[in-house]
C-alpha positions in Angstrom: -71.2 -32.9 -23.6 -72.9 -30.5 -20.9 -72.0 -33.6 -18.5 -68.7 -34.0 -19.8 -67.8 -30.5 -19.4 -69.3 -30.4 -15.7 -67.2 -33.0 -14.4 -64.0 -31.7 -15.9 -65.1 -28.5 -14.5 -65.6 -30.2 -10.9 -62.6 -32.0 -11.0 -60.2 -29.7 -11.4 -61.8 -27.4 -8.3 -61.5 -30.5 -6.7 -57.9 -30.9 -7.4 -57.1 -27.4 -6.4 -58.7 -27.6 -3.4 -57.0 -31.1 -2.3 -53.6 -29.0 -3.8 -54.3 -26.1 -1.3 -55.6 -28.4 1.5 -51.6 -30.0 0.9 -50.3 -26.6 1.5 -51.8 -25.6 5.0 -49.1 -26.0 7.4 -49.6 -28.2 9.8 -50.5 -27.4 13.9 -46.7 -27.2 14.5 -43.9 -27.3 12.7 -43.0 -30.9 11.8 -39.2 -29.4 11.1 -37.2 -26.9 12.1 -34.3 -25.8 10.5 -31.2 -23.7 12.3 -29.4 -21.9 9.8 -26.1 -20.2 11.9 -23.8 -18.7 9.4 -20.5 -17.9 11.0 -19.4 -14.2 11.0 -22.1 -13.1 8.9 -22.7 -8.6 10.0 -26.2 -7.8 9.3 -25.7 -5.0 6.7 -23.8 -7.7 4.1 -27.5 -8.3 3.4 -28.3 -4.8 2.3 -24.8 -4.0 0.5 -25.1 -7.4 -1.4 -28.8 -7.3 -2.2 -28.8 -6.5 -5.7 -26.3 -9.4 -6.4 -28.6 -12.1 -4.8 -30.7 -13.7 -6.5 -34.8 -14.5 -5.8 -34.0 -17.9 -4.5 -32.1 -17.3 -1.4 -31.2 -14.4 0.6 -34.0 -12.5 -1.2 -36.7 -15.1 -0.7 -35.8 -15.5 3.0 -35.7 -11.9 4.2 -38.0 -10.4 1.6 -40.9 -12.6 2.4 -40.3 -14.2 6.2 -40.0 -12.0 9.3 -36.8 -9.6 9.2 -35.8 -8.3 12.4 -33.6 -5.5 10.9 -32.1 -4.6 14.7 -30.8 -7.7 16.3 -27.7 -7.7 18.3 -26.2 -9.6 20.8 -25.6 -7.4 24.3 -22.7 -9.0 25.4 -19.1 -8.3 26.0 -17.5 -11.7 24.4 -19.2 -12.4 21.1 -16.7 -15.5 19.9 -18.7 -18.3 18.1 -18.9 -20.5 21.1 -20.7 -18.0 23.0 -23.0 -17.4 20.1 -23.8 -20.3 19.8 -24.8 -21.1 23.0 -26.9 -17.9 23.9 -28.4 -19.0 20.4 -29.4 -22.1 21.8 -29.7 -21.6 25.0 -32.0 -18.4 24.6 -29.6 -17.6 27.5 -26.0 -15.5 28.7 -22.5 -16.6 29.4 -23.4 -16.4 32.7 -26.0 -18.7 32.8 -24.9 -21.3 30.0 -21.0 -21.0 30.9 -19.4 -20.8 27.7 -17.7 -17.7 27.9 -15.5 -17.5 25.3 -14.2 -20.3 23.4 -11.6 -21.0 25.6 -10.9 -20.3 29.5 -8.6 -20.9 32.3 -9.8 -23.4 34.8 -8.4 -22.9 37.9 -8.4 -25.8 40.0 -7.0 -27.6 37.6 -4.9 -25.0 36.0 -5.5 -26.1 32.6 -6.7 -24.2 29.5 -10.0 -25.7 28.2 -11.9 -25.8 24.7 -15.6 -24.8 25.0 -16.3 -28.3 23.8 -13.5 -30.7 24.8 -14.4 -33.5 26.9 -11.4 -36.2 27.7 -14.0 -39.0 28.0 -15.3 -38.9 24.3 -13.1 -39.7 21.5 -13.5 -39.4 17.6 -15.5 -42.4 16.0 -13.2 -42.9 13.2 -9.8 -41.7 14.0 -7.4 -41.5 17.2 -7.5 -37.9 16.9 -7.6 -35.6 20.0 -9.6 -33.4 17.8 -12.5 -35.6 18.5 -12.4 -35.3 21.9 -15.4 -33.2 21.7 -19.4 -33.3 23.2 -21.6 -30.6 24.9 -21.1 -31.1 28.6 -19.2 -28.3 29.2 -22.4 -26.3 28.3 -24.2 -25.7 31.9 -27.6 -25.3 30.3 -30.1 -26.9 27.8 -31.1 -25.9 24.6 -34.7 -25.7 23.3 -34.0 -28.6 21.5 -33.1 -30.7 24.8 -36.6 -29.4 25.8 -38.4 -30.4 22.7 -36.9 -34.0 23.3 -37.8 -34.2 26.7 -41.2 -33.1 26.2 -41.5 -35.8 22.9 -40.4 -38.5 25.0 -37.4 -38.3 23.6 -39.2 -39.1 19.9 -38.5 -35.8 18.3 -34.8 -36.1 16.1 -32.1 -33.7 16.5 -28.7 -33.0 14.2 -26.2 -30.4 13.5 -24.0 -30.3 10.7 -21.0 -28.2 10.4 -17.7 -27.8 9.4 -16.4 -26.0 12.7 -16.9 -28.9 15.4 -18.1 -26.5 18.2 -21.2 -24.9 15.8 -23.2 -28.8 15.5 -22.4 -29.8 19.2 -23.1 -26.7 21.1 -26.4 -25.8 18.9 -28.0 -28.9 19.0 -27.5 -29.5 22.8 -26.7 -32.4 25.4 -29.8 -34.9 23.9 -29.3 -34.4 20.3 -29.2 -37.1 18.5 -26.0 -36.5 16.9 -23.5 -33.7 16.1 -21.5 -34.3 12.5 -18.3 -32.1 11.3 -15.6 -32.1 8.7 -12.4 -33.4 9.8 -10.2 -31.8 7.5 -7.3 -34.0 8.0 -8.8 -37.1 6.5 -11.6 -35.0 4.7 -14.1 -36.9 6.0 -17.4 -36.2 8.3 -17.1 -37.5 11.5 -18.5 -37.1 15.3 -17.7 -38.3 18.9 -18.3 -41.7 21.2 -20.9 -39.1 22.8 -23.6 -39.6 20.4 -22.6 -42.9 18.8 -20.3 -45.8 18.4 -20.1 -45.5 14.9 -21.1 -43.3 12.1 -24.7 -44.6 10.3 -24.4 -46.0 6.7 -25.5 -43.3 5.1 -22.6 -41.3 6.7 -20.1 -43.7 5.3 -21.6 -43.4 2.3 -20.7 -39.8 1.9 -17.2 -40.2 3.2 -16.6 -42.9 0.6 -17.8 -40.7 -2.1 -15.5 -38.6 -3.8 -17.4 -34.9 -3.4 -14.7 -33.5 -1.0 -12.3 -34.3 -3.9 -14.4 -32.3 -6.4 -14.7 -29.4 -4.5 -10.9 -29.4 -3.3 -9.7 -29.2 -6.9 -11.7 -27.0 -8.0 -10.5 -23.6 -9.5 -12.4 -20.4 -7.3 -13.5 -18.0 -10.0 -15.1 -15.4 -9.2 -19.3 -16.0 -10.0 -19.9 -12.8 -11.8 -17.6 -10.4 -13.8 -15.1 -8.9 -11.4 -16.5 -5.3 -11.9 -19.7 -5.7 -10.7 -18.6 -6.8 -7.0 -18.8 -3.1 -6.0 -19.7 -3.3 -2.4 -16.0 -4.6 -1.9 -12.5 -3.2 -2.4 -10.3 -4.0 -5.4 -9.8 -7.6 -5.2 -6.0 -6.4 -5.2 -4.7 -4.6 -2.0 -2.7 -4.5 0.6 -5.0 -5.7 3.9 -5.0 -9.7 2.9 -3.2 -12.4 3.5 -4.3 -14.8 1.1 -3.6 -18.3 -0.1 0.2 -19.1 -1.0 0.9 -15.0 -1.1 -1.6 -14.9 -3.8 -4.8 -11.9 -3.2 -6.4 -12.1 -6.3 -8.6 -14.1 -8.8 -8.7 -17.2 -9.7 -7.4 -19.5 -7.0 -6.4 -23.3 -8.2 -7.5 -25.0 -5.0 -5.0 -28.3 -5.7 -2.0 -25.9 -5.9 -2.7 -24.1 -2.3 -0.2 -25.7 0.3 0.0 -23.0 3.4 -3.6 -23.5 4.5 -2.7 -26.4 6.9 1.2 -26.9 5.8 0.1 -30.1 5.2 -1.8 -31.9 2.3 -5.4 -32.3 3.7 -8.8 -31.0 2.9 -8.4 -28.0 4.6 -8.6 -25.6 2.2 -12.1 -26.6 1.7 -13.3 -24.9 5.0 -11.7 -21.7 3.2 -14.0 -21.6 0.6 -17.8 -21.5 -0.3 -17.2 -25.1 -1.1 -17.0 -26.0 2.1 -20.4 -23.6 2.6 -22.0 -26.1 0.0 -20.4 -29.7 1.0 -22.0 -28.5 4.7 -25.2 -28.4 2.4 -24.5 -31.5 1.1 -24.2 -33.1 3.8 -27.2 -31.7 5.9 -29.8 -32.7 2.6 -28.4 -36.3 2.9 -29.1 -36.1 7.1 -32.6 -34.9 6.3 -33.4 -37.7 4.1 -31.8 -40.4 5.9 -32.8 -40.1 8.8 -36.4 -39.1 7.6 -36.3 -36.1 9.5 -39.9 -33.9 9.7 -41.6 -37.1 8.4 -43.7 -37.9 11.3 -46.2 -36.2 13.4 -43.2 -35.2 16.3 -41.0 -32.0 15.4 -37.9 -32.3 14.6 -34.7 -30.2 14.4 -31.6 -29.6 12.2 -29.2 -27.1 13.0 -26.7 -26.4 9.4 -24.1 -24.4 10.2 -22.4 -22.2 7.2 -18.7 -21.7 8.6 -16.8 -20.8 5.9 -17.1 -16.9 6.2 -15.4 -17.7 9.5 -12.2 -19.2 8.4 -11.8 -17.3 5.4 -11.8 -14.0 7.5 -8.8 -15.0 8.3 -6.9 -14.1 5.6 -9.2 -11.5 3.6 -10.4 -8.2 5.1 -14.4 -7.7 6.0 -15.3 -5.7 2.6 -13.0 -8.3 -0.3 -14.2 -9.5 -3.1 -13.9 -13.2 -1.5 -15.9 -12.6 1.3 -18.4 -11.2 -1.2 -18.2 -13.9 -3.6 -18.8 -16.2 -1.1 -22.0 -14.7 0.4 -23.3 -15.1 -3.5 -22.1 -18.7 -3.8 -23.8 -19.4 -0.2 -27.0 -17.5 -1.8 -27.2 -20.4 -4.4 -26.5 -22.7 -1.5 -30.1 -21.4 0.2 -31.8 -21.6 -3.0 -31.4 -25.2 -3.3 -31.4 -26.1 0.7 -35.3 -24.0 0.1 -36.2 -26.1 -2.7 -35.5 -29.2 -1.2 -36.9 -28.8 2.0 -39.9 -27.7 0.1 -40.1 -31.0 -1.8 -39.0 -33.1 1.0 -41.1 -31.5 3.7 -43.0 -28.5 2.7 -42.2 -24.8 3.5 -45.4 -24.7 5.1 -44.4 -27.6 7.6 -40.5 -26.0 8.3 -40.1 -23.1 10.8 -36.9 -21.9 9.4 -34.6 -19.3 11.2 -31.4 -17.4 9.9 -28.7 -15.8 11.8 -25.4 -15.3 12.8 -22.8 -16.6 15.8 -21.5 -12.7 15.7 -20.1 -10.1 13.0 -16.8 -9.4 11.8 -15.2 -5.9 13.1 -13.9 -3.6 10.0 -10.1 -3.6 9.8 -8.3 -1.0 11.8 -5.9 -0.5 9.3 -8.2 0.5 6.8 -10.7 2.9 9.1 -7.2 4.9 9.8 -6.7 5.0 6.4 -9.7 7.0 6.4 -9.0 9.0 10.2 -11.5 6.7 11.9 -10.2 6.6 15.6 -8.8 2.8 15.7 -6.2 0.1 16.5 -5.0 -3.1 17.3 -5.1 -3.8 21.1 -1.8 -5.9 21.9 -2.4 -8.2 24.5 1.0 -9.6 24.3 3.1 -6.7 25.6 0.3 -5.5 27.6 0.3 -8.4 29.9 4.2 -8.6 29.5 4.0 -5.0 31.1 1.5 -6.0 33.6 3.0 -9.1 35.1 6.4 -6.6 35.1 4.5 -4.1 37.3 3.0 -7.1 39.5 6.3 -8.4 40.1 7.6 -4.9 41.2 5.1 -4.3 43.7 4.2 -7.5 45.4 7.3 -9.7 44.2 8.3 -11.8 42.0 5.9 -14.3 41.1 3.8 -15.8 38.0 0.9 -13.2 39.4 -1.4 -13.7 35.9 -1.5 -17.3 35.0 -3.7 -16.8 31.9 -4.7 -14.4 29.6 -8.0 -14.4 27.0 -10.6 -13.0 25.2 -10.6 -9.6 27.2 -9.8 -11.4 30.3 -7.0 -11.9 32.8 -6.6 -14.1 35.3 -4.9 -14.1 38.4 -3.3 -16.7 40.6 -5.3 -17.0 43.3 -3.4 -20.1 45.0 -0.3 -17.3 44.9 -2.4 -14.6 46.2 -3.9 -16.6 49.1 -0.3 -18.3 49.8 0.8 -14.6 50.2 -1.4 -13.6 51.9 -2.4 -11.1 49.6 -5.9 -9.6 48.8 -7.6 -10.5 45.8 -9.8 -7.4 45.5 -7.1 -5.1 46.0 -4.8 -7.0 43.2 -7.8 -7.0 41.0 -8.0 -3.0 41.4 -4.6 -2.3 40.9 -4.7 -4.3 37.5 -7.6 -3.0 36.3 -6.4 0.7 37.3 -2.6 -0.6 35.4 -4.6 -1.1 32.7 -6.9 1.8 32.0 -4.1 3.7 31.4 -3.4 1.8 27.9 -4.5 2.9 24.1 -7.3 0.9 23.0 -9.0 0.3 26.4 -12.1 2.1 27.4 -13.0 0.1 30.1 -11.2 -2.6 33.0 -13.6 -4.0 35.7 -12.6 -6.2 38.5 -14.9 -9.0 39.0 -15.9 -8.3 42.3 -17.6 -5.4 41.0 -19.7 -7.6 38.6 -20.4 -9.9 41.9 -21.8 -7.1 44.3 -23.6 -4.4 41.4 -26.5 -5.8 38.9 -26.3 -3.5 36.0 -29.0 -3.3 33.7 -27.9 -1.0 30.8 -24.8 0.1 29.3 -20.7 -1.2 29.2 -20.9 -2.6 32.6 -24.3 -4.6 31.8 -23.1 -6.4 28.5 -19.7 -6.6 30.8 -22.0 -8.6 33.4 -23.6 -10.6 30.3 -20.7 -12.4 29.8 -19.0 -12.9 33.3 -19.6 -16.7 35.2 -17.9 -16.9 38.2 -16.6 -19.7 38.2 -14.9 -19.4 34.4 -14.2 -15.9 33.7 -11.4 -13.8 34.4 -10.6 -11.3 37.3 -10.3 -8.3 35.5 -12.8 -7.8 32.2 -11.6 -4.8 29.8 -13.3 -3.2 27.3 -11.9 -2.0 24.0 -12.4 1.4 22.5 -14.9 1.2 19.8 -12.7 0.6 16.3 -10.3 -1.4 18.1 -9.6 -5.0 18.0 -7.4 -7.6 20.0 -4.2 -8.6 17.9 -4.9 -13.1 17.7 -3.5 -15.0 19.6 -2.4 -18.7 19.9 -5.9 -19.7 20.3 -7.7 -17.4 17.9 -7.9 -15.1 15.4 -8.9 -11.2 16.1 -11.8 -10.1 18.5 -14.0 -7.2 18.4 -16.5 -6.6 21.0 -18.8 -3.2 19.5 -21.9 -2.9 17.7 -21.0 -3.8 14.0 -19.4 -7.3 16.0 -22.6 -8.0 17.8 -25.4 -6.7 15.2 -26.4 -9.8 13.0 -29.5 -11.0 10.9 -32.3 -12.6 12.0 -35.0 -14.0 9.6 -37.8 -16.4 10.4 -39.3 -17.8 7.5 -41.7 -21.3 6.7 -44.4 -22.6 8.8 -47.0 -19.6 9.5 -44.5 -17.0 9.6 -45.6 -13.6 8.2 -43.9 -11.3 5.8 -42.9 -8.8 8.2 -40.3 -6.4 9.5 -39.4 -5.4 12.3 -38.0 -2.9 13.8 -37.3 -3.0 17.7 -34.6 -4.1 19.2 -34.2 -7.8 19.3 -31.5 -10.4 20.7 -30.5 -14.2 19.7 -31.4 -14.7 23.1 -35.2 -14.1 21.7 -35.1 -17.4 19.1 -35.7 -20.1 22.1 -38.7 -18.4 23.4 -40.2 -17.9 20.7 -39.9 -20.8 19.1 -41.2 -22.3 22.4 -44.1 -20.4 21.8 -44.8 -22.0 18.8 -43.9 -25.6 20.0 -45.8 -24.8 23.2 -43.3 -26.0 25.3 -41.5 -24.3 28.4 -38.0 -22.7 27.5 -34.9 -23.8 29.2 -34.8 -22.6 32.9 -31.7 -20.2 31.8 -33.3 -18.6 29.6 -33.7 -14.7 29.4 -34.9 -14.0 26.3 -38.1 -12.6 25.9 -40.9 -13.7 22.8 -41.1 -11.3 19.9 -44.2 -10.2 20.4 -44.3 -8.7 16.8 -44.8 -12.0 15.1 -47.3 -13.6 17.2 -49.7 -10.8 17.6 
């Protein structure tokens, strides 16, 4: 009995000790997993805290490393330059992309951060799918990681906005997937691949975007406890079809798109969750975080960034959606701990920038604010050019906090560049809404190291930004444009989250000032590889002490 007993007794030790031995992460991270969520500020964490629940949110920044003051130090904090300085660990003016669209002078054509004329959608003949990474000048950590594997380490991004998989998973990755919303399918370019694997297919052919595009948006808890937002009823949203307020039909909404698609599905957390979907099904397929070589996923939640579009900062959308993506996490945690193991993952968690408070609603409240109007501004400008030097197409492009001159004209004329550059930026100052216009000459001859004119500097490249680079008064934001919605360039724009969580990562916080630019080396820290030449960031040194 005595004997009996004893090997019971022995047998389970043994089988807790085997258990914890299964638990002890391994000597690097077999996976890593890039979590961008588009538009996401920093404090929606704190003000929606209580309505998360353990599995997501909570169990991410509750027990990982929380860098509570993380901030981009940039001008020009549109998602293309996140997420290449996310990637990159480096600047616009290192990486190039300096704001998701710029004027390109020789050829005097507008180009998209990611358009390349030599790659072409694998399923449709769609100049959407024109897209790869090569206009990104320099690698990502996850170019490094395959060089140094001998190209045996896997990389993918997911995501619904095409620009978020391509530019975060770099120039080697081994593929880039997003939704194309016209035929509802996921899809990517001849630049990774000839045609999209089977399992790929296989979600297309299935009939989940159907699902979620019919579904009927209620709101997941009872209306009156989503007190960190406004009334779901006022007067600062567009909405869908006129409509502001709970429920929302899905199958009924027409003026997304003005055509019927599956666009509406990038307005809503189910497009947060089909992005989930679909990254699961790439992690299993294509084994990823399997083998002995680290590989990389980077899932990018862009639903918050569309649906910004047409609800203010603090609604009861936006809020609901942040609770939906919550249950999102949960399961994407779950699995990767079944698939994988927590202790094998490095995950990190943070944003491309933040969305800017409405104007409208901080002068509601006397908050000094506005909307900058670019449109009669430059309409002024090229007015005042044309009475002083001539008449003339003097500004051939205008962007992102930018103008740019026509320097063919100004040379033909015999003009001088720095001279037209000063009398703009002077033209300028003297608007509402404007704090601050610098000619780029200044940015070539002065290295500033702190203040306006450093994160100014941050984001100029020579050979893609604009002549003149203005600043806007902090509560004001630039009225869209053709190209994109509204821009704000302060501190509640560039202050996002930052979580590291999984593989040997402690349950810390901290404090000190911290930058996106500070994931690549640190993760190269951990890999033990070299960053990418470009990079700037710097490790942070309070989680590897």
């Amino acid at each position: 009995m005595n004997i009996k007993k004893n090997f019971l007794t022995c047998l389970i030790i043994f089988s807790t000790i085997y258990a914890d031995a299964q638990r002890i992460p391994s000597e690097k991270p077999k996976l890593i997993v890039g979590i961008t969520i588009s538009g996401m500020r920093y404090d929606y964490l704190s003000s929606y805290w209580e309505q998360f629940s353990g599995r997501g949110f909570k169990r991410l920044a509750g027990t990982g490393t929380f860098c509570k003051n993380a901030a981009f130090d940039q001008l020009i904090t549109e998602s293309a330059v996140g997420y290449a300085t996310i990637s990159t660990g480096s600047r616009s003016d290192a990486h190039g992309i300096v704001a998701d669209y710029w004027y390109e002078r020789i050829s005097r054509e507008v180009t998209y951060c990611v358009s390349d004329p030599d790659a072409y959608n694998v399923l449709f003949d769609d100049e959407n799918g024109h897209v790869s990474p090569r206009n990104m000048l320099s690698r990502t950590l996850s170019d490094e990681m395959r060089i140094t594997s001998q190209f045996k380490s896997k990389v993918i991004g997911v995501g619904m906005d095409p620009k978020a998989p391509v530019l975060l998973s770099g120039h080697t990755a081994n593929a880039a997937y997003w939704f194309d919303s016209k035929y509802g399918k996921w899809t990517t370019s001849t630049y990774y691949t000839d045609s999209l694997p089977s399992w790929v297919k296989e979600i297309n052919d299935k009939n989940y975007k159907d699902i979620y595009k019919d579904k009927i948006w209620e709101t997941l808890l009872p209306e009156n406890e989503y007190t960190a937002s406004m009334p779901d009823s006022n007067a600062y949203e567009i909405g869908f079809d006129g409509r502001i307020e709970f429920p929302y039909d899905l199958k009924k909404i027409k003026d997304v798109s003005g055509e019927k698609d599956y666009t509406i599905l990038k307005y809503t957390p189910f497009g947060n969750t089909y992005t989930k979907d679909m990254a699961i099904a790439a992690i299993v397929s294509e084994e990823l975080g399997l083998d002995e070589k680290t590989d990389w996923i980077n899932i990018s939640f862009n639903s918050g960034m569309f649906l910004s579009e047409r609800f203010s900062t603090w609604s009861v959308e936006i809020q609901d959606m942040y609770l939906r993506l919550d249950q999102d996490l949960g399961h994407l945690l779950e699995f990767l701990d079944d698939q994988v193991g927590l202790e094998n993952t490095l995950i990190f968690l943070t944003s491309d920038h933040a969305y800017a408070d409405d104007p409208e609603i901080l002068a509601q409240h006397r908050v000094p604010s506005g909307f900058f109007n670019y449109y009669s501004t430059i309409s002024l400008l090229k007015s005042y050019l044309n009475a002083i030097y001539g008449q003339g197409e003097w500004i051939t492009f205008y962007y992102a906090n930018q103008v740019y001159l026509n320097h063919q004209l100004i040379e033909d004329s015999r003009l001088s560049l720095q001279e037209m550059q000063d009398r703009v930026a002077s033209f300028l100052i003297q608007f509402s809404g404007i704090s601050n216009a610098l000619p780029s000459y200044i940015l070539l001859r002065n290295n500033f190291t702190e203040g306006v004119y450093s994160r100014i500097q941050h984001s100029y490249n020579q050979k893609r930004s604009g002549d003149v680079m203005i600043y806007l008064t902090p509560g004001w934001i630039e009225k869209g444009s053709e190209y994109r919605e509204s821009l704000s360039n302060f501190h509640y724009d560039a202050h996002v989250p930052l979580v590291f969580y999984g593989w040997k990562i402690n349950r810390i916080t901290i404090p000190e000032r911290v930058t996106p630019l500070d994931i690549v080396p640190t993760i190269a820290y951990y890999l033990g590889i070299s960053a990418p030449e470009n990079s700037t960031g710097n490790v942070i040194t309070g989680m590897v002490r």
